[in-house]
Biopython code that builds the backbone (N, CA, C, O; Angstrom):
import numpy as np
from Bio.PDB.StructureBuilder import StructureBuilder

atoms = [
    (1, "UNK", "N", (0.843, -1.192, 0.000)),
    (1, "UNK", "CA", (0.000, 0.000, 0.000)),
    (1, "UNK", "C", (0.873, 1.236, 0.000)),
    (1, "UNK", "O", (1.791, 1.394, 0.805)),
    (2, "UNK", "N", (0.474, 2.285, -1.138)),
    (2, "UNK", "CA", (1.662, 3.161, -0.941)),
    (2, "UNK", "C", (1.056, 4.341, 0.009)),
    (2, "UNK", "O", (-0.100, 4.674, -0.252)),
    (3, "UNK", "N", (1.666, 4.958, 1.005)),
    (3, "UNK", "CA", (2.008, 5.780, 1.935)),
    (3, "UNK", "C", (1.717, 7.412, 1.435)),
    (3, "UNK", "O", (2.363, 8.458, 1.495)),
    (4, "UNK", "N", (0.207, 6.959, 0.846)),
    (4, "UNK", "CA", (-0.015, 8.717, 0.231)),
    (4, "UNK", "C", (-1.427, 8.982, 0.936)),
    (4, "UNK", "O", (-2.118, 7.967, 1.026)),
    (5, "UNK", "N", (-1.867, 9.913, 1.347)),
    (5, "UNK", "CA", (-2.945, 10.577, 1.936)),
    (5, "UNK", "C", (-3.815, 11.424, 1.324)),
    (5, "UNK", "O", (-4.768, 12.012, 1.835)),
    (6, "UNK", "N", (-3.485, 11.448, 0.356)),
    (6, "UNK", "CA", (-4.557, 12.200, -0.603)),
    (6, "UNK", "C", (-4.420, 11.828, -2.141)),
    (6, "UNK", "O", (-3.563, 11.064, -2.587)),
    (7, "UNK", "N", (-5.293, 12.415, -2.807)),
    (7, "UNK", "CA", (-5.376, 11.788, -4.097)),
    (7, "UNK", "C", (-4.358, 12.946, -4.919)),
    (7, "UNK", "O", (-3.673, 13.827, -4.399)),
    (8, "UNK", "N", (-4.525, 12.601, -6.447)),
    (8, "UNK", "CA", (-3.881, 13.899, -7.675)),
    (8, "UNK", "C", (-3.677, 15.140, -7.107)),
    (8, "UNK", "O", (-2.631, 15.777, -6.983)),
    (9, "UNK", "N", (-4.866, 15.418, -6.762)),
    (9, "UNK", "CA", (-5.634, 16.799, -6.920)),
    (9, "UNK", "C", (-5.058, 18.024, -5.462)),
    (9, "UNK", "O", (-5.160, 19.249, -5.397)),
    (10, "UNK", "N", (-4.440, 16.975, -4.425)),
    (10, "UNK", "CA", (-3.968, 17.773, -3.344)),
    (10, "UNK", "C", (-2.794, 18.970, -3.687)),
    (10, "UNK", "O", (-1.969, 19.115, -4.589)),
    (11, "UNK", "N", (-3.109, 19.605, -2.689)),
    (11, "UNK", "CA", (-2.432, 20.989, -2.921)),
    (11, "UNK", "C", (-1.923, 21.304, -1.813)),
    (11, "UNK", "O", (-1.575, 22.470, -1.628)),
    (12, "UNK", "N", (-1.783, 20.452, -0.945)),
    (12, "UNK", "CA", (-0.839, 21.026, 0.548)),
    (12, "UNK", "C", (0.176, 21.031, 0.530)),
    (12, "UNK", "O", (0.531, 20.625, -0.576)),
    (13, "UNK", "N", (1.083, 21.292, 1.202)),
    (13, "UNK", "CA", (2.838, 21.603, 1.457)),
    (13, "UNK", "C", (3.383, 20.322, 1.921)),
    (13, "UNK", "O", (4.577, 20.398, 2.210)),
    (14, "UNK", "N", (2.790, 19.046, 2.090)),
    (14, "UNK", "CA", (3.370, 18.118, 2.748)),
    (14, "UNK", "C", (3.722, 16.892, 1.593)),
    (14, "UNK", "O", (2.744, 16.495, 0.959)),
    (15, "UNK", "N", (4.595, 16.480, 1.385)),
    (15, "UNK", "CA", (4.971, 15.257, 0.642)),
    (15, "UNK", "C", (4.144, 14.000, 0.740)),
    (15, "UNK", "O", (4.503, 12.859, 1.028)),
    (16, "UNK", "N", (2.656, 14.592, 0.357)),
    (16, "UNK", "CA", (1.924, 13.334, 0.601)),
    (16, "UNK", "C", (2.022, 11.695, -0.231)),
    (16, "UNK", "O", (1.018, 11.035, -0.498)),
    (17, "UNK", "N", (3.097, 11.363, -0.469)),
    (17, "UNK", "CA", (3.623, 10.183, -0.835)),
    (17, "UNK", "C", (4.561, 9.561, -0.130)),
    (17, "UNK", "O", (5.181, 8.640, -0.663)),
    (18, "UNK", "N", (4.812, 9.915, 1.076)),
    (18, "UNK", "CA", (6.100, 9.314, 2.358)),
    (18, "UNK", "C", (5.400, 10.201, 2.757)),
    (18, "UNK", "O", (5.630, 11.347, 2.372)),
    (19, "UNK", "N", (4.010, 9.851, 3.922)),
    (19, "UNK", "CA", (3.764, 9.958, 4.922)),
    (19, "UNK", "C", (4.429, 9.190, 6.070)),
    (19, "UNK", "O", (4.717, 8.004, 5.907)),
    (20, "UNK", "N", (4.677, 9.804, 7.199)),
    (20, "UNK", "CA", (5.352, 8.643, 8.240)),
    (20, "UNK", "C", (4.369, 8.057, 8.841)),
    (20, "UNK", "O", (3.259, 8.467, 8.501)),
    (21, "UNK", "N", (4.408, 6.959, 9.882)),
    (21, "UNK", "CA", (3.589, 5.976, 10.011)),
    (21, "UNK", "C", (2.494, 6.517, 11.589)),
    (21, "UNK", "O", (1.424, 6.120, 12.049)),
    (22, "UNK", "N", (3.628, 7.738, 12.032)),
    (22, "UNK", "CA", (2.840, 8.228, 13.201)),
    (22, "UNK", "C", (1.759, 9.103, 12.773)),
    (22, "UNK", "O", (0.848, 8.860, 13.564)),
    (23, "UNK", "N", (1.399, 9.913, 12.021)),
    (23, "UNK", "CA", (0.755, 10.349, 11.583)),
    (23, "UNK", "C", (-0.775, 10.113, 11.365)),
    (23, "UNK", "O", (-1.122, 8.942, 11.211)),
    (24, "UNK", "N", (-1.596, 10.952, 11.339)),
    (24, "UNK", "CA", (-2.817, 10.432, 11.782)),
    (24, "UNK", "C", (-3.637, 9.578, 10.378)),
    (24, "UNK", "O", (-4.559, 8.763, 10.399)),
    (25, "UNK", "N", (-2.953, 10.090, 9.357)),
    (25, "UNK", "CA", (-3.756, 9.558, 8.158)),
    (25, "UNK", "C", (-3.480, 8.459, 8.014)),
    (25, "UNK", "O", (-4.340, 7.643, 7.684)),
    (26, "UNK", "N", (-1.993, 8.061, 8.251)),
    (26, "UNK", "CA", (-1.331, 6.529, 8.108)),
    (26, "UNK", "C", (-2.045, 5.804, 9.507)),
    (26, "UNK", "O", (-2.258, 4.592, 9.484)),
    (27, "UNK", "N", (-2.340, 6.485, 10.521)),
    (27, "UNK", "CA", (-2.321, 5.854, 11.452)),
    (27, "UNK", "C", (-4.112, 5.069, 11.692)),
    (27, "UNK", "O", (-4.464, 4.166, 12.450)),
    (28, "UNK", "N", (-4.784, 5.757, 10.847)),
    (28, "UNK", "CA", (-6.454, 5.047, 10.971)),
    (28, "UNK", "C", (-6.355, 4.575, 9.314)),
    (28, "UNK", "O", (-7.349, 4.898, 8.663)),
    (29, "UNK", "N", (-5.250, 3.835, 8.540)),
    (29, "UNK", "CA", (-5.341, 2.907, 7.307)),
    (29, "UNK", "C", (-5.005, 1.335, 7.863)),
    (29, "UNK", "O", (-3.871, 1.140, 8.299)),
    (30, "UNK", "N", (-5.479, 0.789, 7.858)),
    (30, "UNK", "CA", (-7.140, 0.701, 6.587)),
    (30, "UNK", "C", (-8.433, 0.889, 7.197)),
    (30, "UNK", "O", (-8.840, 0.234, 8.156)),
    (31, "UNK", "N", (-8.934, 1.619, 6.729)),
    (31, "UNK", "CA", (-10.757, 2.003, 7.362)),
    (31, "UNK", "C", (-10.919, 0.660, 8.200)),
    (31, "UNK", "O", (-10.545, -0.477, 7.916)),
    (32, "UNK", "N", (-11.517, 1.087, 9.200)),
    (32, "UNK", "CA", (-12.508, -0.037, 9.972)),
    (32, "UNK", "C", (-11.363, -1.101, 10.803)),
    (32, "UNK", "O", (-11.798, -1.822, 11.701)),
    (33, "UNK", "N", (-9.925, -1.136, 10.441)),
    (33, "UNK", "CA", (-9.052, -1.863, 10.770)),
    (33, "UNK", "C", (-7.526, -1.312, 12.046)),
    (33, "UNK", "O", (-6.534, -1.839, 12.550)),
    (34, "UNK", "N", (-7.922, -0.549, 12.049)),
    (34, "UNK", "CA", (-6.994, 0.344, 12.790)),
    (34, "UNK", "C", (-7.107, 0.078, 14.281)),
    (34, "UNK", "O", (-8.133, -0.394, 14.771)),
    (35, "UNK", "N", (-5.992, 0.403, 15.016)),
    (35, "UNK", "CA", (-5.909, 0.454, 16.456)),
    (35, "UNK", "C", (-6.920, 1.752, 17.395)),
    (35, "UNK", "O", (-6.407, 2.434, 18.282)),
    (36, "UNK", "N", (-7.731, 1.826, 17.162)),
    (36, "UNK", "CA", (-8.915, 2.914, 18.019)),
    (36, "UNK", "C", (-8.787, 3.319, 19.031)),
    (36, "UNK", "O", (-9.208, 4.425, 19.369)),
    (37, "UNK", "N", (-8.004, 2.311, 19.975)),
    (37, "UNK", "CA", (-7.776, 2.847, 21.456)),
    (37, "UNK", "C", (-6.793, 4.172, 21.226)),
    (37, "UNK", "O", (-6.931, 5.248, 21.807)),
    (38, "UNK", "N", (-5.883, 3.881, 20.353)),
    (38, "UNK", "CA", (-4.541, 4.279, 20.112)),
    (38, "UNK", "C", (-5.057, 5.869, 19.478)),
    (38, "UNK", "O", (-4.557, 6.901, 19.926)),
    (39, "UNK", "N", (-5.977, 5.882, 18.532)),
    (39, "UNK", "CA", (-5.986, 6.843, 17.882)),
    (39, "UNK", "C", (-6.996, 7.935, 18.896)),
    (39, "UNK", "O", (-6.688, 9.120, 18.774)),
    (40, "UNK", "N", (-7.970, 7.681, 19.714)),
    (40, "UNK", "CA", (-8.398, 8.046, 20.827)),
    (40, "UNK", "C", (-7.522, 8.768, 21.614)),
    (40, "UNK", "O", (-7.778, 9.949, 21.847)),
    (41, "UNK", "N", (-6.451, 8.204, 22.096)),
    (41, "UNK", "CA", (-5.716, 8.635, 22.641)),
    (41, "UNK", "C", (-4.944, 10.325, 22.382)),
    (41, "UNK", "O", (-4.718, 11.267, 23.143)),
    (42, "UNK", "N", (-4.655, 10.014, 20.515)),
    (42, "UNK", "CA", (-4.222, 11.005, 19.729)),
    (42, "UNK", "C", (-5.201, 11.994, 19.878)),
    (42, "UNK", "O", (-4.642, 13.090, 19.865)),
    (43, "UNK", "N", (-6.413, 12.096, 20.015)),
    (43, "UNK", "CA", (-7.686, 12.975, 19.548)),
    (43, "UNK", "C", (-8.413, 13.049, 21.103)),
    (43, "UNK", "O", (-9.576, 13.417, 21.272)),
    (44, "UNK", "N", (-7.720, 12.729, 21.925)),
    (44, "UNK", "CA", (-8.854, 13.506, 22.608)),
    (44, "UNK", "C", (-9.095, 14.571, 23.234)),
    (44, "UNK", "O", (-10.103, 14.719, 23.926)),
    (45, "UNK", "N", (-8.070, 15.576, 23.048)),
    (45, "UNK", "CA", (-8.597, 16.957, 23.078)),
    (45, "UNK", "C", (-7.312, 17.622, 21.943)),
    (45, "UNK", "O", (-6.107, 17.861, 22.022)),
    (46, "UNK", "N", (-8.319, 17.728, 20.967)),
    (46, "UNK", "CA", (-7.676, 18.084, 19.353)),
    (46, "UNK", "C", (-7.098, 19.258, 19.502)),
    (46, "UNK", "O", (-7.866, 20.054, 20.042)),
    (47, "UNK", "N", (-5.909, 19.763, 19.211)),
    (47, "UNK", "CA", (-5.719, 21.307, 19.644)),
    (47, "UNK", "C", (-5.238, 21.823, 17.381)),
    (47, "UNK", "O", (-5.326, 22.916, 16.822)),
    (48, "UNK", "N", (-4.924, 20.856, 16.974)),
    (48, "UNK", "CA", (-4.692, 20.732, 15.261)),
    (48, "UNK", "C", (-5.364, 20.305, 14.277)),
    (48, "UNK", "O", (-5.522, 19.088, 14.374)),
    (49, "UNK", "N", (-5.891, 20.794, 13.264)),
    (49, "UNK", "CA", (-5.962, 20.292, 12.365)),
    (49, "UNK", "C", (-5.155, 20.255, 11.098)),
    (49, "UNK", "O", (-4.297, 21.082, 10.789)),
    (50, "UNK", "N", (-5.604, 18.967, 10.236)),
    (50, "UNK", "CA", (-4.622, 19.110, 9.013)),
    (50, "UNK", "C", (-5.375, 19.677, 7.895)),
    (50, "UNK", "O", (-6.591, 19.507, 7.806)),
    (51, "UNK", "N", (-4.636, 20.410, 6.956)),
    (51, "UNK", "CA", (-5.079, 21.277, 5.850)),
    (51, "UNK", "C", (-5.475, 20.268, 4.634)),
    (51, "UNK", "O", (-6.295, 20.445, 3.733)),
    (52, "UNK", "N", (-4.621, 19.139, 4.900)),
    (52, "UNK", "CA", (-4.756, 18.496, 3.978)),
    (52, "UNK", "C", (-5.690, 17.373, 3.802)),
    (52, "UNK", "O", (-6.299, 17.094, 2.770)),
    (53, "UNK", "N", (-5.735, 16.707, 5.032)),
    (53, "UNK", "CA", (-6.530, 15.558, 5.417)),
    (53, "UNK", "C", (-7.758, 15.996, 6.060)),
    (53, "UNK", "O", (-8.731, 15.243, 6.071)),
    (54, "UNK", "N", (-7.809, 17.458, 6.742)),
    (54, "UNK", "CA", (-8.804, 17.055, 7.613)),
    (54, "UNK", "C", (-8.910, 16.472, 9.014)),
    (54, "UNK", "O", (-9.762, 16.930, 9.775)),
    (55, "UNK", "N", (-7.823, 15.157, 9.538)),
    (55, "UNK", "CA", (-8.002, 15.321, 10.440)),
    (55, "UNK", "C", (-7.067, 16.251, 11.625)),
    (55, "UNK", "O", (-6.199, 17.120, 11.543)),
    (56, "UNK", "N", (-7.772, 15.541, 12.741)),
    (56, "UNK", "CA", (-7.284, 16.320, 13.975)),
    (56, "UNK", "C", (-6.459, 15.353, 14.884)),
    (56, "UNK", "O", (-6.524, 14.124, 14.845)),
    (57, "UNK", "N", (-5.428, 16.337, 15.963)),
    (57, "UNK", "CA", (-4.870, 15.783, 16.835)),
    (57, "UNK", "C", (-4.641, 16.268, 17.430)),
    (57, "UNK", "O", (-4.800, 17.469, 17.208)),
    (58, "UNK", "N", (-3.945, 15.804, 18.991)),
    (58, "UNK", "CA", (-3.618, 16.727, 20.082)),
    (58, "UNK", "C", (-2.358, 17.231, 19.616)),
    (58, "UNK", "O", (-2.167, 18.417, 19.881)),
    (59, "UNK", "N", (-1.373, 16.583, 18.937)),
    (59, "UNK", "CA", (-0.027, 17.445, 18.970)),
    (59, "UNK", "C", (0.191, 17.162, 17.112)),
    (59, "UNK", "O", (0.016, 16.188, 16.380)),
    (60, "UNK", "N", (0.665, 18.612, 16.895)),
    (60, "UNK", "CA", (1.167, 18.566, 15.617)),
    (60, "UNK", "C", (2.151, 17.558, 14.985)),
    (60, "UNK", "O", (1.882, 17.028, 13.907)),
    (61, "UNK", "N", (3.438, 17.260, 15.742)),
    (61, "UNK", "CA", (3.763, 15.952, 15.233)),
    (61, "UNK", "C", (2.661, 15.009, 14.714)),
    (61, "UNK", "O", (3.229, 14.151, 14.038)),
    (62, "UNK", "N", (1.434, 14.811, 14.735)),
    (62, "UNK", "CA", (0.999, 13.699, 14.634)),
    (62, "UNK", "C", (-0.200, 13.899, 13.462)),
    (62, "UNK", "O", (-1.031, 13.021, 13.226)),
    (63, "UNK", "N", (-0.147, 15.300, 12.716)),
    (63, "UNK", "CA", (-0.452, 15.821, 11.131)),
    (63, "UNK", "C", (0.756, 15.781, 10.258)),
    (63, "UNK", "O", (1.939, 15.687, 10.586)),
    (64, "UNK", "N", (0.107, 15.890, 8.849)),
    (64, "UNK", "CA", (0.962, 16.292, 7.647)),
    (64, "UNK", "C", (0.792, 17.320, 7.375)),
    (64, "UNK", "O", (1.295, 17.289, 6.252)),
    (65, "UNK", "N", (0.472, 18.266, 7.495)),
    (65, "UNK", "CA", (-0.162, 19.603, 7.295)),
    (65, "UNK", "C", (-0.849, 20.707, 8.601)),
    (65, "UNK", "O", (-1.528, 21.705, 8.356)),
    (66, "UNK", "N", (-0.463, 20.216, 10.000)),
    (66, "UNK", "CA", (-0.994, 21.170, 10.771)),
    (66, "UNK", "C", (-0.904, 22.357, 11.076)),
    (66, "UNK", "O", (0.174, 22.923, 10.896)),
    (67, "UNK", "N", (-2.152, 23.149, 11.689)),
    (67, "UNK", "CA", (-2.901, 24.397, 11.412)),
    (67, "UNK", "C", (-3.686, 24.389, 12.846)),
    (67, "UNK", "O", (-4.385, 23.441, 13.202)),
    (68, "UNK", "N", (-3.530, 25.272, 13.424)),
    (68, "UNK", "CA", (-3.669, 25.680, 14.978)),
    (68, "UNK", "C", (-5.207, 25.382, 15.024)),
    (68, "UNK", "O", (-5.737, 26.264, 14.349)),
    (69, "UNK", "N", (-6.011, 24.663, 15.444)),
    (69, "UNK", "CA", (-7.688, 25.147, 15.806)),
    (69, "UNK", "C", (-8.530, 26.238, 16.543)),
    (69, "UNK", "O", (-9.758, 26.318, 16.536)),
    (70, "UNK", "N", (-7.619, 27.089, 17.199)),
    (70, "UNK", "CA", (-8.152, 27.900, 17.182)),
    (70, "UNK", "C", (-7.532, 29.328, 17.156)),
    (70, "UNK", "O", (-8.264, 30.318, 17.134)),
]
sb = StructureBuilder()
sb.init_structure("model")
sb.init_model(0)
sb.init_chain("A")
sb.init_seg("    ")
for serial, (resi, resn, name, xyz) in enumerate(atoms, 1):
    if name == "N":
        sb.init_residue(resn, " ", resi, " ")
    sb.init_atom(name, np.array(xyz, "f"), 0.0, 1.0, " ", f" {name:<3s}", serial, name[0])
structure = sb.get_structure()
């Protein structure tokens, strides 16, 4: 599976083709199959989001693209 987080069409600043594995997009692949406790952990009080993906996390290390929430 290659290590990209978005499709063609992305336009963010992050090398979305070598995503690292901590990261939140790598880190809930494959849908429905992922470690939940783990990613819970990451999200439960979101202070980031990513520009690119969408999601959120408590600490920026753990986006490709993070952006302060508030």
């Amino acid at each position: 599976m290659e290590n990209s987080c978005c499709d063609d069409t992305c336009q963010c600043d992050c090398d979305c083709n070598n995503i690292p594995s901590d990261r939140m997009c790598q880190l809930t692949q494959p849908a429905h199959k992922f470690d939940l406790e783990e990613v819970k952990k990451l999200t439960s009080n979101p202070k980031y989001i990513c520009k690119c993906c969408g999601r959120t996390a408590n600490k920026k290390e753990n986006l490709c693209s993070p952006n302060p929430l508030h």
